[in-house]
ZAFIDREN-768563 format. One record per residue (C-alpha): residue in one letter; x, y, z. Coordinates in nm, 2 decimals. Layout:
type:a u:X v:Y w:Z
...
//
This chain:
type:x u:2.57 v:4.26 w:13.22
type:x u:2.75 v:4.41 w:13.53
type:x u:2.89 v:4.73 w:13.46
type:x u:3.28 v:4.70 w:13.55
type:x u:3.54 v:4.91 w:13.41
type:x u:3.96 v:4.82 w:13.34
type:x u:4.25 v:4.96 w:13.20
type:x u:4.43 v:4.88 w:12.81
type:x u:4.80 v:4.84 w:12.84
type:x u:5.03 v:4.65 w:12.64
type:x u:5.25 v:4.37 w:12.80
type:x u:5.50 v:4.52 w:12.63
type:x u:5.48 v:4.86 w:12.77
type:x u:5.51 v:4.77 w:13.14
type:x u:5.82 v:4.85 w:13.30
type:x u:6.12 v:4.61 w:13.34
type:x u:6.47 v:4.64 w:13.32
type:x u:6.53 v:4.44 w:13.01
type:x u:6.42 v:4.66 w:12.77
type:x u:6.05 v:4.57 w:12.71
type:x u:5.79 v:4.52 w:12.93
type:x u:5.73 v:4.15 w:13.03
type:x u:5.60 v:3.89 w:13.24
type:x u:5.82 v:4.00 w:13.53
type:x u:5.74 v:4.10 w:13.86
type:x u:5.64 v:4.47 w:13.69
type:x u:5.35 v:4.26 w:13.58
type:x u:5.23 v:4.10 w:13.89
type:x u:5.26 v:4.46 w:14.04
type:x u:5.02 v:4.62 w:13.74
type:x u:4.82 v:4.33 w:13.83
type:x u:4.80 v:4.44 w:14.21
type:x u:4.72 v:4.80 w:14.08
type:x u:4.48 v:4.68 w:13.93
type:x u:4.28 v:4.54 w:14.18
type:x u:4.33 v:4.83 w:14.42
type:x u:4.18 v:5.05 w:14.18
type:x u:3.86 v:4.82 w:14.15
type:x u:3.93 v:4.73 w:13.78
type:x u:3.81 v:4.44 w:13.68
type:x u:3.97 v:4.39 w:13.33
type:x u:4.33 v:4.46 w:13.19
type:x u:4.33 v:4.46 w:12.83
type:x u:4.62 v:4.41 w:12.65
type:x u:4.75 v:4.38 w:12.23
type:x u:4.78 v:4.09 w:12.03
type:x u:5.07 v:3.87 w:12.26
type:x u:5.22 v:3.68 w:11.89
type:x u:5.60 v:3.70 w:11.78
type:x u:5.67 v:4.03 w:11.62
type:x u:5.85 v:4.08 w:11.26
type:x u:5.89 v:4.40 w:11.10
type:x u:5.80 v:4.68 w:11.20
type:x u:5.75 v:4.55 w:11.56
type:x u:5.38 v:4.54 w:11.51
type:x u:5.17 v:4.30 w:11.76
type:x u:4.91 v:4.34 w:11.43
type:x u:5.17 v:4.15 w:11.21
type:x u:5.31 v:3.85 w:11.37
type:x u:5.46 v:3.56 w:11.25
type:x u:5.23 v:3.34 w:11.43
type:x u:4.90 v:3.36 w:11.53
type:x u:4.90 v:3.06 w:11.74
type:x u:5.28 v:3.14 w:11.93
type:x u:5.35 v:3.36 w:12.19
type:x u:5.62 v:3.62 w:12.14
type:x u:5.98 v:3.51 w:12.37
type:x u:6.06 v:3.85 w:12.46
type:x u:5.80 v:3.85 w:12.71
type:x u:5.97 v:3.58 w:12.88
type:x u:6.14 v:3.68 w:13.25
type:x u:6.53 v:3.68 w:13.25
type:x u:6.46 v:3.68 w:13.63
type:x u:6.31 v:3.35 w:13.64
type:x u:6.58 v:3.19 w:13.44
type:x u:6.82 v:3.31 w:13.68
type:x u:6.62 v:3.16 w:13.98
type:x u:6.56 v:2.82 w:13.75
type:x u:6.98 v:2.84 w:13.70
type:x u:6.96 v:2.85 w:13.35
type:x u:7.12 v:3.17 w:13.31
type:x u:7.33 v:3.37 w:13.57
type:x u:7.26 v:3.76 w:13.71
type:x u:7.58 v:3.79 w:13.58
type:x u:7.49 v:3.74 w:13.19
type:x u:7.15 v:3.90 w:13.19
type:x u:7.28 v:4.23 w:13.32
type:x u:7.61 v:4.18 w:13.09
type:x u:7.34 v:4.25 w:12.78
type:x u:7.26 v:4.59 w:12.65
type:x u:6.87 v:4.62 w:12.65
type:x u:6.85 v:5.00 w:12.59
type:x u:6.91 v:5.30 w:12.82
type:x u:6.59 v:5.50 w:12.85
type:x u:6.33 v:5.33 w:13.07
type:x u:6.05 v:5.49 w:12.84
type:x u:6.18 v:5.33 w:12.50
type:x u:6.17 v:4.98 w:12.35
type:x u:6.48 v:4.96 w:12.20
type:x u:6.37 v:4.67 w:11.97
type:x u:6.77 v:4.64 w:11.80
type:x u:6.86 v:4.59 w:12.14
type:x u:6.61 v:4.35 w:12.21
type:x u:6.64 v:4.14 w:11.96
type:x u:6.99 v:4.12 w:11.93
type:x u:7.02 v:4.03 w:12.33
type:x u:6.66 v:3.84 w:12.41
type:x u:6.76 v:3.55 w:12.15
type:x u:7.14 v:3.45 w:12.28
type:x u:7.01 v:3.48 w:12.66
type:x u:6.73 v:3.24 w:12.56
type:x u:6.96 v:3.01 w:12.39
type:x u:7.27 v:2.98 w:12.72
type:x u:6.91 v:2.94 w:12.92
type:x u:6.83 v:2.67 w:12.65
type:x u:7.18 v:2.51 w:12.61
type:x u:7.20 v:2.50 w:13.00
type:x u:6.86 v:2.32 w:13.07
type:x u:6.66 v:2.02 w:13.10
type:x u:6.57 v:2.05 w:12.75
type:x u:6.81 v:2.07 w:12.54
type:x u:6.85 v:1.80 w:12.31
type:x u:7.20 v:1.67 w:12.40
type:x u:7.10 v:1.76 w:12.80
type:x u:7.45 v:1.84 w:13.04
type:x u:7.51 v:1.76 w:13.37
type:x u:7.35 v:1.86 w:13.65
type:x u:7.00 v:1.87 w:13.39
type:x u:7.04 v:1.50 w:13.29
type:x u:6.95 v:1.39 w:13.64
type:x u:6.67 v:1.23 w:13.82
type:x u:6.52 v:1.54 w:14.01
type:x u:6.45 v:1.66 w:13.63
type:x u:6.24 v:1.42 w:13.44
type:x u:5.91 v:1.62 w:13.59
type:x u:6.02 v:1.89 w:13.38
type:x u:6.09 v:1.68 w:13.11
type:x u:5.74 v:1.50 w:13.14
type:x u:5.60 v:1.86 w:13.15
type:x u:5.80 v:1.98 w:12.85
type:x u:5.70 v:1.66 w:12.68
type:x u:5.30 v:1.69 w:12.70
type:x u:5.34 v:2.08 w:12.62
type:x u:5.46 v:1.96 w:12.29
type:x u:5.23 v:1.68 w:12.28
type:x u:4.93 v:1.92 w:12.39
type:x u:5.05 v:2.21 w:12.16
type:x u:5.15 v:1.97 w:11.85
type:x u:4.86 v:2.13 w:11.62
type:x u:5.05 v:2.43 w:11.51
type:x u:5.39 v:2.38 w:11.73
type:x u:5.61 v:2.18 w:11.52
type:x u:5.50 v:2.41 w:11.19
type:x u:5.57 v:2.70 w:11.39
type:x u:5.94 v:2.60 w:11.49
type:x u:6.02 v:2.46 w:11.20
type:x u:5.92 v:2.78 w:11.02
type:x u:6.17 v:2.92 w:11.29
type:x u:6.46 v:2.74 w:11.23
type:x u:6.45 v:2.75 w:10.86
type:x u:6.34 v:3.12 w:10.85
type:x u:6.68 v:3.18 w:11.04
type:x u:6.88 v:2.99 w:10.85
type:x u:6.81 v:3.18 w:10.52
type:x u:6.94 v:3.47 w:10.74
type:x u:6.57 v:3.63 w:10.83
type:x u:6.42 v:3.59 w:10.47
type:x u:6.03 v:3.58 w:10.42
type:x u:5.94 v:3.19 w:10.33
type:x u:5.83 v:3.33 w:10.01
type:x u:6.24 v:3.36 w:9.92
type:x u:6.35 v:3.02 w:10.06
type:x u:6.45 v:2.75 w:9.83
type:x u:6.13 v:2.61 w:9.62
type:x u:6.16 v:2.27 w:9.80
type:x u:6.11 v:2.42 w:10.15
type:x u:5.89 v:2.70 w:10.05
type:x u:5.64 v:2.43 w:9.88
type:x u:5.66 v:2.17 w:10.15
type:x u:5.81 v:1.91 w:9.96
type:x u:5.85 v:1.60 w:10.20
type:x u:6.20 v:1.54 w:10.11
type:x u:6.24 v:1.86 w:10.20
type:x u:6.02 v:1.90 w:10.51
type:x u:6.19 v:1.59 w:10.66
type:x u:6.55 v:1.70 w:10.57
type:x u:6.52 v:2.03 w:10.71
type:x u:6.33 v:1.86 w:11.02
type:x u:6.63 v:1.63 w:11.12
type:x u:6.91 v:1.89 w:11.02
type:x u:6.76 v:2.18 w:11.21
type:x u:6.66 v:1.91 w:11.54
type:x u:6.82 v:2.15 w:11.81
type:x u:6.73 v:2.50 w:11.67
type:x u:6.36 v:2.35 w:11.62
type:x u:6.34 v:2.23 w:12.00
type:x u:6.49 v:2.57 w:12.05
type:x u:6.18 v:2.71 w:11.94
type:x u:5.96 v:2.50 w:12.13
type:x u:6.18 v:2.58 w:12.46
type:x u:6.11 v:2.94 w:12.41
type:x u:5.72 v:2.86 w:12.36
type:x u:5.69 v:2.63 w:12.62
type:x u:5.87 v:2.95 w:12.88
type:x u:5.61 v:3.16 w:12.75
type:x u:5.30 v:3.00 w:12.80
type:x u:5.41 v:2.87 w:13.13
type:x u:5.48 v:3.21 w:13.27
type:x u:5.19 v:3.36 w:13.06
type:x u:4.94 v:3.13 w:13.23
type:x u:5.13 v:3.23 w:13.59
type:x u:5.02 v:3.57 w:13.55
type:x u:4.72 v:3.52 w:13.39
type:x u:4.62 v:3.31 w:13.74
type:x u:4.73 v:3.55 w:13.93
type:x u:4.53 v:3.87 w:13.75
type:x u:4.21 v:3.58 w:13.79
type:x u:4.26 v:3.54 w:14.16
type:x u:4.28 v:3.91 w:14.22
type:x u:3.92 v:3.94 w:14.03
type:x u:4.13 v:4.09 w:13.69
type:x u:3.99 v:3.90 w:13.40
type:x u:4.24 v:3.96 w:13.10
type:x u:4.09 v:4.06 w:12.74
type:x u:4.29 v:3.97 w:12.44
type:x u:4.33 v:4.07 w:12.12
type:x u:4.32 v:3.94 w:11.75
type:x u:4.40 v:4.02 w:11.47
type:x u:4.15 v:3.94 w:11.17
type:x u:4.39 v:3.84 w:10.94
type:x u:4.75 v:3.66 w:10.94
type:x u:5.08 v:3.82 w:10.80
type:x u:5.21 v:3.68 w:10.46
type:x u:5.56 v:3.60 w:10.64
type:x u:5.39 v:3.35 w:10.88
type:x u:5.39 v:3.02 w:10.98
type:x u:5.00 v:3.00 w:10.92
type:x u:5.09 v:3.08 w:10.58
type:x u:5.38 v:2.88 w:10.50
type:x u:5.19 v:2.53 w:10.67
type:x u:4.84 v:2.62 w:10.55
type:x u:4.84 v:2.76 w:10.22
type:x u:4.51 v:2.60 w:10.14
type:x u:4.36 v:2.84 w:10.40
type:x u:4.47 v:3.18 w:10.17
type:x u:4.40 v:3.31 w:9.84
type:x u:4.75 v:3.21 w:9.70
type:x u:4.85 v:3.08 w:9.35
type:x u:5.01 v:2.78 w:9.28
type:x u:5.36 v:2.87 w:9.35
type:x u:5.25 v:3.06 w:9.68
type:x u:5.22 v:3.43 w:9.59
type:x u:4.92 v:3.59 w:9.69
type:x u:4.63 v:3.63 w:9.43
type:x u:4.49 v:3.95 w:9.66
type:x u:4.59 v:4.08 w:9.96
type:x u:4.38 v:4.32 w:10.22
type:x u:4.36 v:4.65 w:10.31
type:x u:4.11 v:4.96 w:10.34
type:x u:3.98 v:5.19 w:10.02
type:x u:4.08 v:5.54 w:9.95
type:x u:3.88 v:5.78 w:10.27
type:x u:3.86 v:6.11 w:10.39
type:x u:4.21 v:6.02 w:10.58
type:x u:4.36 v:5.83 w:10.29
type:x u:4.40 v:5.94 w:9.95
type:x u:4.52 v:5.63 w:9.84
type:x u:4.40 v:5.42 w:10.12
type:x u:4.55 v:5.17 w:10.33
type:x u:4.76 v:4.85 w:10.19
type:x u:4.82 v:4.62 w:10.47
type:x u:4.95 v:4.35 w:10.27
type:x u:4.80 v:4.03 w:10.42
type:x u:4.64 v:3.71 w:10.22
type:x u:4.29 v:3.67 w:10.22
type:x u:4.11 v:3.43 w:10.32
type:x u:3.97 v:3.13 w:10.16
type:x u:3.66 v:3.19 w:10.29
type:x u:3.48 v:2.89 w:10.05
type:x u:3.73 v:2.62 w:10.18
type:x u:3.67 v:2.73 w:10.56
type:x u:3.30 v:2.67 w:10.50
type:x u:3.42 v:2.35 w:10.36
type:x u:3.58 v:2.23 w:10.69
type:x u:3.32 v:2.35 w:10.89
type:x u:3.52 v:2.67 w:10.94
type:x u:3.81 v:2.42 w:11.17
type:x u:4.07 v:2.67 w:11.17
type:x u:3.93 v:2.91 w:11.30
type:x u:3.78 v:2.74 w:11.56
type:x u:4.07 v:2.62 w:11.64
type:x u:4.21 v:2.95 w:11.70
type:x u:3.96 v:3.15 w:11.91
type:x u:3.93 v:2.81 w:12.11
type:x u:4.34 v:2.89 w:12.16
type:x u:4.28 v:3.23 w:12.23
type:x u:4.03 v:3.16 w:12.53
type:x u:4.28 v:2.92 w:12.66
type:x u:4.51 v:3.28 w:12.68
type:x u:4.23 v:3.48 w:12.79
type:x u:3.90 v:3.54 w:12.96
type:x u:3.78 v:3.81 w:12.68
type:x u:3.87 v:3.84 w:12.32
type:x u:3.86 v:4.17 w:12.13
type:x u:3.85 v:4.08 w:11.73
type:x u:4.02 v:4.29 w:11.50
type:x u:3.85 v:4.47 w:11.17
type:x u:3.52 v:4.29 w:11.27
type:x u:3.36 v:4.46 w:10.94
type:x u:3.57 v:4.20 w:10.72
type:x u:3.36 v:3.91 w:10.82
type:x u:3.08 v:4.07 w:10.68
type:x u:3.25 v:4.25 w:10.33
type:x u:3.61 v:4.24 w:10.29
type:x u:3.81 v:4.47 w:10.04
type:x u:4.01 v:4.28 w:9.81
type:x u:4.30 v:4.42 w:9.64
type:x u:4.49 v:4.25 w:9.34
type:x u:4.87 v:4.16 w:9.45
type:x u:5.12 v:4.38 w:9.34
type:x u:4.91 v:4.68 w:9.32
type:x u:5.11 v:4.98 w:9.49
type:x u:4.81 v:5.12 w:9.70
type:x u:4.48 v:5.00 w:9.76
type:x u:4.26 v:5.23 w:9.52
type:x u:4.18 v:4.97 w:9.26
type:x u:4.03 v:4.67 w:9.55
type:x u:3.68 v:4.58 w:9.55
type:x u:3.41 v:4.48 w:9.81
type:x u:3.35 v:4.07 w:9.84
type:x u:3.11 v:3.93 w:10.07
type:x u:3.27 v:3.77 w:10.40
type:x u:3.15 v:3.43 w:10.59
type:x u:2.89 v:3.66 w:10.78
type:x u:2.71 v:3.51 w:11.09
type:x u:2.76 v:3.15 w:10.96
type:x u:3.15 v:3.11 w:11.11
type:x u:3.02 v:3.24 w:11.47
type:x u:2.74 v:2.99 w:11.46
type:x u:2.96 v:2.74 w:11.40
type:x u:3.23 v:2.93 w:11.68
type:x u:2.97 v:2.89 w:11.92
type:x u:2.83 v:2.56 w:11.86
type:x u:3.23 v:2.38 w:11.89
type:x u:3.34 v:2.63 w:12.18
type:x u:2.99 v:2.74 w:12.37
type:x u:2.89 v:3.08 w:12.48
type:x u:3.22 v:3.31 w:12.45
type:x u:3.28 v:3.65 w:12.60
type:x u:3.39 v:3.86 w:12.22
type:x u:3.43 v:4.23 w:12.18
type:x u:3.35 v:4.30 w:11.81
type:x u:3.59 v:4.60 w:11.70
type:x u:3.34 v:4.72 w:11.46
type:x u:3.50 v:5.11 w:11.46
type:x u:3.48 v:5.29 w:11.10
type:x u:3.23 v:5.27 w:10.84
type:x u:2.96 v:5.07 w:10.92
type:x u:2.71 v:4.96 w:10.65
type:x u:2.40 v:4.85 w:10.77
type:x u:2.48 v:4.48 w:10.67
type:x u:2.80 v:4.46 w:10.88
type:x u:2.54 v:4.64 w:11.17
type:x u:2.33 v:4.38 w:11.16
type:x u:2.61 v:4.12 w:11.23
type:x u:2.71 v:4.23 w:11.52
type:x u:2.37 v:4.29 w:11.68
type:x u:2.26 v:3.90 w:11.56
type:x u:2.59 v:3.75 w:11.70
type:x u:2.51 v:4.01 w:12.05
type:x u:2.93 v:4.10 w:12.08
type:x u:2.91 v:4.41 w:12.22
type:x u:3.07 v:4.68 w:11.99
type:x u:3.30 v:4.92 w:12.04
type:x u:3.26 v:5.35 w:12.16
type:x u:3.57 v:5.55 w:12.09
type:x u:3.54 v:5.88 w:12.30
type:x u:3.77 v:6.11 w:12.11
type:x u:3.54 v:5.99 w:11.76
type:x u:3.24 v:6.17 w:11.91
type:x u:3.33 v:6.52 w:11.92
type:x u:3.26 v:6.63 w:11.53
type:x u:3.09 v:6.99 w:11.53
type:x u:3.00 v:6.94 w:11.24
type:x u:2.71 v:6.68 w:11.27
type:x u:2.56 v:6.41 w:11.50
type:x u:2.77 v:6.11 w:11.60
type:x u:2.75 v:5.77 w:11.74
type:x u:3.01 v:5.71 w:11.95
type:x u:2.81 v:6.04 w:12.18
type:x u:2.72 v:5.86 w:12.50
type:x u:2.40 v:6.01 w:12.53
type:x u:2.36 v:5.73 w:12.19
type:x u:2.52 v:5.44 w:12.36
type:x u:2.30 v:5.12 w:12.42
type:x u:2.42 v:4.92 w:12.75
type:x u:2.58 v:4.63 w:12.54
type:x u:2.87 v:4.83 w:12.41
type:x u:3.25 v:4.91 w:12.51
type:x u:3.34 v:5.26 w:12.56
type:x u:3.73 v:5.38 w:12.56
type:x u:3.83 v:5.73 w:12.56
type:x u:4.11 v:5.59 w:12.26
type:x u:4.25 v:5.26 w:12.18
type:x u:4.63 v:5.22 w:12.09
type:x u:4.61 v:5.33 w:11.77
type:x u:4.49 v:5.75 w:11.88
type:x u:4.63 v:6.00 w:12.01
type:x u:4.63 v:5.99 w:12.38
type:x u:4.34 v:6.22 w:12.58
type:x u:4.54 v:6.49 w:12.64
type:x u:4.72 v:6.49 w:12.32
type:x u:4.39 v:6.48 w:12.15
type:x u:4.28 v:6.75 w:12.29
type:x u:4.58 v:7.01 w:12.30
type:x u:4.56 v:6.91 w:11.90
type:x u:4.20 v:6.91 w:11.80
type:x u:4.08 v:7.23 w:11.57
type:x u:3.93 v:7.49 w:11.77
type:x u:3.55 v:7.41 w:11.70
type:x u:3.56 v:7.07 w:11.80
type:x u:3.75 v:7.14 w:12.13
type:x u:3.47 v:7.40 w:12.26
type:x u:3.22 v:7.12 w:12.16
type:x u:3.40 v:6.84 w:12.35
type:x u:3.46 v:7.12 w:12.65
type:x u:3.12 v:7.16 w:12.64
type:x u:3.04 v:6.81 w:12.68
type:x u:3.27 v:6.68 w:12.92
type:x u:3.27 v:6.99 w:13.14
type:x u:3.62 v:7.03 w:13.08
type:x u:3.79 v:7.25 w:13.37
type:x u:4.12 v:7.30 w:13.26
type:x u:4.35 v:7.17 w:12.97
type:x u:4.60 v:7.02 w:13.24
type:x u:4.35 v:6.78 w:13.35
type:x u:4.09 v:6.71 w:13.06
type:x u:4.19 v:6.37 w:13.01
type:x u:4.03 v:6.31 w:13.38
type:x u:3.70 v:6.51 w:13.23
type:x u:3.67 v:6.28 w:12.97
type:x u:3.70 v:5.96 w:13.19
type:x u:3.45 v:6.07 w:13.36
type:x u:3.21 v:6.12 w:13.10
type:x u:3.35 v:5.75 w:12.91
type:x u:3.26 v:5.58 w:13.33
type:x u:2.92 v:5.76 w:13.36
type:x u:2.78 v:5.61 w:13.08
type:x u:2.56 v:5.37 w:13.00
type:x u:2.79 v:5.15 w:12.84
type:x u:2.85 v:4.81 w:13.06
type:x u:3.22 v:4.80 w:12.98
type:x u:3.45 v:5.11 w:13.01
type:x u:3.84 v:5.05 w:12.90
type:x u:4.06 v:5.36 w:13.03
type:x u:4.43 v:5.36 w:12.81
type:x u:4.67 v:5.37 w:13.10
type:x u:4.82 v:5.67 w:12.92
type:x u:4.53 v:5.84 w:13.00
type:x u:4.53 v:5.77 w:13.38
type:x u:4.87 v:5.93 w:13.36
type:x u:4.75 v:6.24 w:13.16
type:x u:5.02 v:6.18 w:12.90
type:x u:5.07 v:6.38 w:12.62
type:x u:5.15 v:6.22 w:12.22
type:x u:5.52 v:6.11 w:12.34
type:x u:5.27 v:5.81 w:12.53
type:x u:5.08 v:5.70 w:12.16
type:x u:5.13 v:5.37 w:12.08
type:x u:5.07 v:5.37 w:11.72
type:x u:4.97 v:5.64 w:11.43
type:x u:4.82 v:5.41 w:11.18
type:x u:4.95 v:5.40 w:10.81
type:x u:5.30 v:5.56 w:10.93
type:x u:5.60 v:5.37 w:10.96
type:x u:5.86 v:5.42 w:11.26
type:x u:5.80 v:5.51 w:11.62
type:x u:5.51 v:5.28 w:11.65
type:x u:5.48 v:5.07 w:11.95
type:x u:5.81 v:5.18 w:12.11
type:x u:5.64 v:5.38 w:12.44
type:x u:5.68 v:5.23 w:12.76
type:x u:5.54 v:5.29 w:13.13
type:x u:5.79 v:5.48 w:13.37
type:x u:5.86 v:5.26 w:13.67
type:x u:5.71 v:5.40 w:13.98
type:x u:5.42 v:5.59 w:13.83
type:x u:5.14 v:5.33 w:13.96
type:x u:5.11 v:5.46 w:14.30
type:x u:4.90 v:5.38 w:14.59
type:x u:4.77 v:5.78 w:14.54
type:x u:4.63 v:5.66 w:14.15
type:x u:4.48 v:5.37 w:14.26
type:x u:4.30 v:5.53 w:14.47
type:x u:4.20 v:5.77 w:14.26
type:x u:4.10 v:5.55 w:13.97
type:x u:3.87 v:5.34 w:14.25
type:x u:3.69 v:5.64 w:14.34
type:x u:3.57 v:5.69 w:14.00
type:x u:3.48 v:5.33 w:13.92
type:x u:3.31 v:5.33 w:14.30
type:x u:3.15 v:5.65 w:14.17
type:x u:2.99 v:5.53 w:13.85
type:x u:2.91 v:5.18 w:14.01
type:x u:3.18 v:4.98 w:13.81
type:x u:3.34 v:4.83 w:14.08
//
């Protein structure tokens, strides 16, 4: 491969004035920045609806696209909504800050006066109803039609979800919960509107989604996504596929997935989700999934795949279980479900997040599928004994990052790390000064051999720990950073191009 280089930044964290980044013109700017600095990739975090907890990790689909990333400002061109009533909405003061409260409270009535006041709503008002509209209709029409695999399910999850006030589908009433048709068609034709609603908001989404994503493409930005490798419980893949999970009969999980008790852990980590079926996928000739990455490469060029270890052994814990001490080890779908990925979809460009403990079984995956793995800088730097993710160990088919969302930014890293690993990592890098170490050690991450290096943008802007994204197995104050406007200059880009010229990643 051609060694190129790019930068990780959340949609979510760009700037914009409406309280979260999104595909605004901030986006297409990034995208410019981009390409002035010679990157070729922009890699970004899972793009589904977010529930609690705001984490892109835990959506409530993975197949639908989350509506506060859709432009107030090109409702207002389209006439849907007015100047007038976007800035009327309180989206948080601080440019830095998501204020998710805020968010949610304004995002969902502006998108529902742009809804009410648009060529498709179900009882559609004048001027919408004319002639000069039915092209959008049409378009509107085969979005649904294109998108009807998990669309409909997806909505009408939505609409019922909100009108038991926000409940997880596990609470609703047993008739709706199971699926009963009675049931599924009553709720269909009583919650008509809200349910096109839905699709409205979807249909925005991917239509300005695939805008941008055009735009990064003709500028030479390919964009990488991301995955998660499992659904959460409070889902619409749940809810409409239930054969798919490891639930009992009345829908509660039988396990659930997480990590065993480590040296960071006591208890370890209980994330919560269902299992997988993995007997019934290899039934169906592992459909669903296929089905999804081949939806994900429609969104993006590259796809990064979540907790890659778990297709090889997966830990299993019993539901209910307060922590994750008493799960045990089952063997996963192994190389058989990419075989099968690559015979329906072809040759795909996958990053295998294969960070951790790695046994030698889950090793030998990834080097028989050929995903390059992933090289996490501020991992390599124990004093203590020799390490992997050292790039004088790197192979060429690999991914290096100085972090990922989930560390501490460079800087932050360093101004925290105990003493004995810091004059080992100065030593390596050639660290000058503390003030500027997080340039040292994007250096050292671009001369390597690795084909692919991903810089955190938090990292090009020698942020401290206010700029982390996420602190793993901690609740609160997770994904809430955001980009200041105005820090992308000219002056960075050029700076950031001189490196990637430097190393030969342009």
């Amino acid at each position: 491969m051609k060694r190129k280089c790019g930068v990780l930044l959340p949609v979510a964290s760009l700037p914009s004035k409406y309280g979260i980044g999104c595909f605004s013109k901030e986006a297409y700017d990034f995208v410019d920045f981009l390409a002035k600095g010679g990157q070729s990739y922009w890699q970004i975090l899972p793009l589904g609806p977010t529930g609690y907890g705001d984490s892109p990790y835990q959506s409530f689909s993975t197949f639908a696209g989350n509506p506060y990333f859709i432009d107030p400002e090109e409702l207002i061109r389209a006439g849907y909504i007015t100047a007038k009533e976007a800035d009327s909405v309180n989206f948080g003061t601080d440019p830095e800050h998501i204020w998710y409260k805020e968010v949610y409270n304004g995002r969902f009535p502006l998108l529902r006066k742009a809804f009410e006041n648009s060529p498709f709503a179900l009882n559609v008002k004048a001027p919408w109803d004319g002639d000069a509209y039915d092209q959008d209709r049409t378009d509107f029409a085969q979005f649904i039609e294109d998108n009807k695999a998990w669309l409909l399910d997806y909505a009408l999850y939505s609409a019922v979800k909100n009108k038991f006030k926000g409940r997880s589908y596990i609470e609703w009433d047993d008739d709706i919960r199971l699926r009963r048709p009675a049931a599924m068609k009553r709720y269909t034709k009583e919650l008509a509107e809200e349910i096109r609603f839905y699709e409205f908001q979807q249909f925005l989404f991917q239509r300005q989604w695939f805008a941008l994503k055009d735009y990064a493409n003709q500028k030479g930005i390919e964009i990488i996504g991301d995955i998660p490798i499992y659904v959460a419980f409070d889902s619409a893949d749940t809810w409409s596929h239930p054969e798919l999970f490891c639930l009992d009969s009345k829908g509660y999980p039988t396990v659930v997935a997480g990590c065993p008790p480590d040296g960071f852990s006591a208890t370890g980590q209980l994330w919560g989700n269902p299992i997988y079926r993995w007997d019934y996928h290899k039934e169906t000739g592992f459909a669903w999934w296929i089905e999804r990455i081949g939806h994900c490469f429609r969104l993006y060029d590259v796809v990064r795949i979540d907790h890659f270890r778990g297709f090889d052994e997966y830990y299993a814990i019993p539901y209910g279980e307060p922590t994750a001490e008493h799960g045990e080890w089952l063997p996963g779908p192994g190389y058989e479900l990419f075989a099968a990925i690559r015979r329906a979809l072809g040759p795909k460009k996958i990053i295998a997040e294969d960070l951790g403990y790695l046994t030698k079984s889950v090793i030998r995956l990834v080097k028989k599928t050929g995903y390059p793995g992933m090289k996490v800088l501020q991992f390599a730097f124990d004093s203590r004994e020799a390490s992997d993710y050292l790039p004088h160990n790197y192979t060429h088919n690999c991914v290096v990052y100085t972090g990922t969302h989930d560390n501490e930014t460079m800087r932050g890293w360093y101004e925290h790390v105990n003493r004995r690993d810091r004059l080992f990592a100065k030593k390596y890098a050639a660290v000058r000064s503390t003030k500027n170490a997080s340039w040292d050690f994007i250096r050292t991450a671009m001369m390597s051999v690795a084909d692919t290096c991903i810089i955190p943008m938090q990292d090009y802007l020698n942020l401290g720990d206010e700029a982390r994204i996420n602190t793993p197995s901690t609740l609160g104050g997770n994904w809430i950073w955001r980009m200041a406007p105005g820090v992308c200059t000219d002056e960075l880009a050029a700076k950031i191009y001189d490196m990637a010229h430097t190393y030969r990643r342009l």
